[in-house]
VMD Tcl script that builds the backbone (N, CA, C; Angstrom):
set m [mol new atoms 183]
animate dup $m
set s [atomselect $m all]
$s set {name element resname resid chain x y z} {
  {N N UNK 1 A 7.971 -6.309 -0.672}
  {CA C UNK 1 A 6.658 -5.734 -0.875}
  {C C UNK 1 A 6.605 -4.940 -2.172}
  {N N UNK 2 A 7.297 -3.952 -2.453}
  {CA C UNK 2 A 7.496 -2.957 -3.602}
  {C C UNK 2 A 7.438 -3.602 -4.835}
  {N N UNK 3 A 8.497 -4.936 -4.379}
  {CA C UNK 3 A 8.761 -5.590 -6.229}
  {C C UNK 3 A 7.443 -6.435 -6.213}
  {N N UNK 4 A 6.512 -6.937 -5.391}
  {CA C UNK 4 A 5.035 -7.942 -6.286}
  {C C UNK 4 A 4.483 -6.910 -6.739}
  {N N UNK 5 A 4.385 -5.794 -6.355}
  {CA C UNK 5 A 3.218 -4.893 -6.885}
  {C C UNK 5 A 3.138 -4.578 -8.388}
  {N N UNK 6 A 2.068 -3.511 -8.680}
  {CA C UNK 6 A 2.180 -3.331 -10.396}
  {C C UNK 6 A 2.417 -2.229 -9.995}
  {N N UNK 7 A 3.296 -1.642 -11.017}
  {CA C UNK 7 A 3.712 -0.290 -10.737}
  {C C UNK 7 A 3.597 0.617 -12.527}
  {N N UNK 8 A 2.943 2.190 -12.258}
  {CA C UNK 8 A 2.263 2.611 -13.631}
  {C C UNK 8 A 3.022 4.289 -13.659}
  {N N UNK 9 A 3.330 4.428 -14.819}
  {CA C UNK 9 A 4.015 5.784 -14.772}
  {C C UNK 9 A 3.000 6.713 -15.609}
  {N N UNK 10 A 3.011 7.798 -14.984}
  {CA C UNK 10 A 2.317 8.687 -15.921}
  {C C UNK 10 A 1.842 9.147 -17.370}
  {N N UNK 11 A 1.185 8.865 -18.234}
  {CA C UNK 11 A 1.050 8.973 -19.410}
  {C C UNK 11 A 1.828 10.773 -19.532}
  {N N UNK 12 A 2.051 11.313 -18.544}
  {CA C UNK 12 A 2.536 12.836 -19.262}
  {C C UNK 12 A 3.234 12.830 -19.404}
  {N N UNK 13 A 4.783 11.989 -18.583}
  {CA C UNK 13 A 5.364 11.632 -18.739}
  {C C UNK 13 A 6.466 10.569 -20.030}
  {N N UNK 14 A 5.110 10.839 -20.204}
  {CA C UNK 14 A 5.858 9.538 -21.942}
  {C C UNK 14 A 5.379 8.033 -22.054}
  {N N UNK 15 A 5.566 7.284 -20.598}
  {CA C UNK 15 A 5.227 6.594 -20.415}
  {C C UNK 15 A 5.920 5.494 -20.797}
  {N N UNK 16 A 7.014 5.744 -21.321}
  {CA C UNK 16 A 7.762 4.774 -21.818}
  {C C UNK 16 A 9.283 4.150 -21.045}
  {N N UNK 17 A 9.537 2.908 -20.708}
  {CA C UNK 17 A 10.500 2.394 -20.064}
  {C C UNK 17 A 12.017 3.582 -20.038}
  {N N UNK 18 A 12.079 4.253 -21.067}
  {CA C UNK 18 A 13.279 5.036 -20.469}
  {C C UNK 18 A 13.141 6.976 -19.859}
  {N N UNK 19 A 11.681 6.804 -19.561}
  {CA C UNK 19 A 11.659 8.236 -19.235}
  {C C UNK 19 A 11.914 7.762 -17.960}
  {N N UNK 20 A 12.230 9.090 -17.181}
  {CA C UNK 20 A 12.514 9.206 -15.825}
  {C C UNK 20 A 11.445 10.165 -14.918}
  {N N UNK 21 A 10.690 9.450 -14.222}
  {CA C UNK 21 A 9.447 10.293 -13.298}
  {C C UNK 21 A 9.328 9.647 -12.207}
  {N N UNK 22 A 8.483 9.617 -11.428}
  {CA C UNK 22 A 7.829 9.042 -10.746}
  {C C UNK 22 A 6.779 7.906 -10.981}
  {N N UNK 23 A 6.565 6.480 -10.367}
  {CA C UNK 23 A 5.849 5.575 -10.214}
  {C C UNK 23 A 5.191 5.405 -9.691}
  {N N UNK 24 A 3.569 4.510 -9.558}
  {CA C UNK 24 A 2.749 4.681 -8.346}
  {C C UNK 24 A 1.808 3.912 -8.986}
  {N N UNK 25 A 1.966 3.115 -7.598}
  {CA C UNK 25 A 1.129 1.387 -7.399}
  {C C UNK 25 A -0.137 1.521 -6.747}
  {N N UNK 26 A -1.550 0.910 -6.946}
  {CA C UNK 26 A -2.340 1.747 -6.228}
  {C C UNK 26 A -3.139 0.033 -5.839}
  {N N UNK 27 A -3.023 -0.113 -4.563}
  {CA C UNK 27 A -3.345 -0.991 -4.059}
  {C C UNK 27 A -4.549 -1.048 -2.725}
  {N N UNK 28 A -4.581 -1.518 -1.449}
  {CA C UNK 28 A -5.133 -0.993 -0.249}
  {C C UNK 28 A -4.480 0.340 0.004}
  {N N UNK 29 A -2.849 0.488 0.087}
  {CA C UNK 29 A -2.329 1.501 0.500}
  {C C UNK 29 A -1.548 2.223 -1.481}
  {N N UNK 30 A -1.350 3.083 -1.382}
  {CA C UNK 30 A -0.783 3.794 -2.852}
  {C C UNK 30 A 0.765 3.768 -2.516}
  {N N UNK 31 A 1.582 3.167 -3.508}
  {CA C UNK 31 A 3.099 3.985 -3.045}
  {C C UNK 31 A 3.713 4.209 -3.916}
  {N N UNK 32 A 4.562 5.364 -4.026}
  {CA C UNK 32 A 5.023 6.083 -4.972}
  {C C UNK 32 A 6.638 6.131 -5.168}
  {N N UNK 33 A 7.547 5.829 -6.259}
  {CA C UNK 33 A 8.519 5.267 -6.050}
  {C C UNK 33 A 9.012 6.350 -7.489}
  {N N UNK 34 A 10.597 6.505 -7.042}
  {CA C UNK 34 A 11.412 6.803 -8.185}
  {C C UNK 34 A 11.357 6.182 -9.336}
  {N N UNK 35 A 11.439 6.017 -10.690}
  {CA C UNK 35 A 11.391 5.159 -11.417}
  {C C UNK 35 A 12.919 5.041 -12.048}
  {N N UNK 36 A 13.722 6.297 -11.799}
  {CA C UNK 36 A 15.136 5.829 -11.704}
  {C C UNK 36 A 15.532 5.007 -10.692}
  {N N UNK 37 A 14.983 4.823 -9.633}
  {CA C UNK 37 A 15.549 4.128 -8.672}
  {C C UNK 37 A 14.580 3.326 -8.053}
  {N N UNK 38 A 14.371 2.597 -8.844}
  {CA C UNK 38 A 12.735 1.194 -8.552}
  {C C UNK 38 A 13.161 0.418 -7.238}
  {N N UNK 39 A 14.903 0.025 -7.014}
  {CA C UNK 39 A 14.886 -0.721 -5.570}
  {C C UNK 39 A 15.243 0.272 -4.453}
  {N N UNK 40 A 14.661 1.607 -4.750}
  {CA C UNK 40 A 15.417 2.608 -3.439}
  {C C UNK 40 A 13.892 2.662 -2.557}
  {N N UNK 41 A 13.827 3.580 -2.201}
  {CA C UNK 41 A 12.394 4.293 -1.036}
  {C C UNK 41 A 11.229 4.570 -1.786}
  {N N UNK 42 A 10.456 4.379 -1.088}
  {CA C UNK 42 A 9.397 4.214 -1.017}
  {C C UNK 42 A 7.846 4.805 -0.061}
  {N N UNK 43 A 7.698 5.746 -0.875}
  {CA C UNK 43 A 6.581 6.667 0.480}
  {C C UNK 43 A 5.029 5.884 0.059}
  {N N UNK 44 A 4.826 5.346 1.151}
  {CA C UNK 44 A 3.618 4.676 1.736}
  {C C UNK 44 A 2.282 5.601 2.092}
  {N N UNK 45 A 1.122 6.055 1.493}
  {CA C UNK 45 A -0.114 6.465 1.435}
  {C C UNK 45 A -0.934 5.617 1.874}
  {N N UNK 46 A -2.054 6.120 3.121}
  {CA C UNK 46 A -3.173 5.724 3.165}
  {C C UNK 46 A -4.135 5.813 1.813}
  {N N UNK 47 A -4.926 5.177 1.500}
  {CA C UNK 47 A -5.877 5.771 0.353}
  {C C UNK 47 A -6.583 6.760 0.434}
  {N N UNK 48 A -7.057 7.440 1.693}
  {CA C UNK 48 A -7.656 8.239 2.095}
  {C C UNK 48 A -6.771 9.455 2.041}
  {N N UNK 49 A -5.249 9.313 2.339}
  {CA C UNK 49 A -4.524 10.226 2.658}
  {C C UNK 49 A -4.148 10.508 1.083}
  {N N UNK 50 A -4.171 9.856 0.076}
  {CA C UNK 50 A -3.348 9.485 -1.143}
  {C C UNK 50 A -4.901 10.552 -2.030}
  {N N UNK 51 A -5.915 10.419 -1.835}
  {CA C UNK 51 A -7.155 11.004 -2.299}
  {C C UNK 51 A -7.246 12.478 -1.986}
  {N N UNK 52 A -6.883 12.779 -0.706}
  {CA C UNK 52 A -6.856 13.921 -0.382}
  {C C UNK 52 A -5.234 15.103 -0.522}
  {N N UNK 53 A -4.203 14.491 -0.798}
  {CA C UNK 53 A -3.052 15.058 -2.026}
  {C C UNK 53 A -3.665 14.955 -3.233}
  {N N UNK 54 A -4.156 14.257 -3.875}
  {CA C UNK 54 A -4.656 14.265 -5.577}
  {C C UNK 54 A -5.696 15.610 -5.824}
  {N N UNK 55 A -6.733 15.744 -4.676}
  {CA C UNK 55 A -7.728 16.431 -4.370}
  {C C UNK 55 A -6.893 17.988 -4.035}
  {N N UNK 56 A -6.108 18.295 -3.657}
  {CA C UNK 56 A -5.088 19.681 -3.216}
  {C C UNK 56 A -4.698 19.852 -4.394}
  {N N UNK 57 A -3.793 18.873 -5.428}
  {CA C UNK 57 A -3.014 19.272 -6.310}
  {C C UNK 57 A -4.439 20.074 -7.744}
  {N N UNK 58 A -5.188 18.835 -7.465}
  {CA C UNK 58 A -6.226 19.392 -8.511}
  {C C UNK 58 A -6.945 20.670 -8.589}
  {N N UNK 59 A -7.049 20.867 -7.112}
  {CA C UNK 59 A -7.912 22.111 -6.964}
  {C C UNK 59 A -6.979 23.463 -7.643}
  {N N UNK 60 A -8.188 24.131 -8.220}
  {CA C UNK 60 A -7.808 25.662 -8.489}
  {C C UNK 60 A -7.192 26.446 -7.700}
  {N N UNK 61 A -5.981 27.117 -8.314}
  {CA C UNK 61 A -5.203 27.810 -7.268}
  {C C UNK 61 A -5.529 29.273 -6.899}
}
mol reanalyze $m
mol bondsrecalc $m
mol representation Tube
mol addrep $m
């Protein structure tokens, strides 16, 4: 499942094949993957659930 997907790294990040961050495929469900470790784990988001973390992190603290 992990490897058909498209998978996009953060532009803050650099964005470039040898930085090291986090990945995240945004499909029916979102999943977010090491990008040091592209064949390890994998945390699985509802879209709804994946909207409402984006929505927490954004908000004013």
């Amino acid at each position: 499942m992990a490897q058909e997907r498209t998978w996009r790294k953060s532009t803050y990040s650099g964005g470039s094949g040898d930085s090291e961050c986090v990945e995240v495929s945004l499909a029916q469900d979102v999943c977010v993957r090491d990008s040091k470790n592209a064949g390890g784990a994998v945390l699985t988001f509802s879209a709804g659930a994946w909207q409402a973390l984006v929505g927490q992190v954004k908000a004013p603290s």
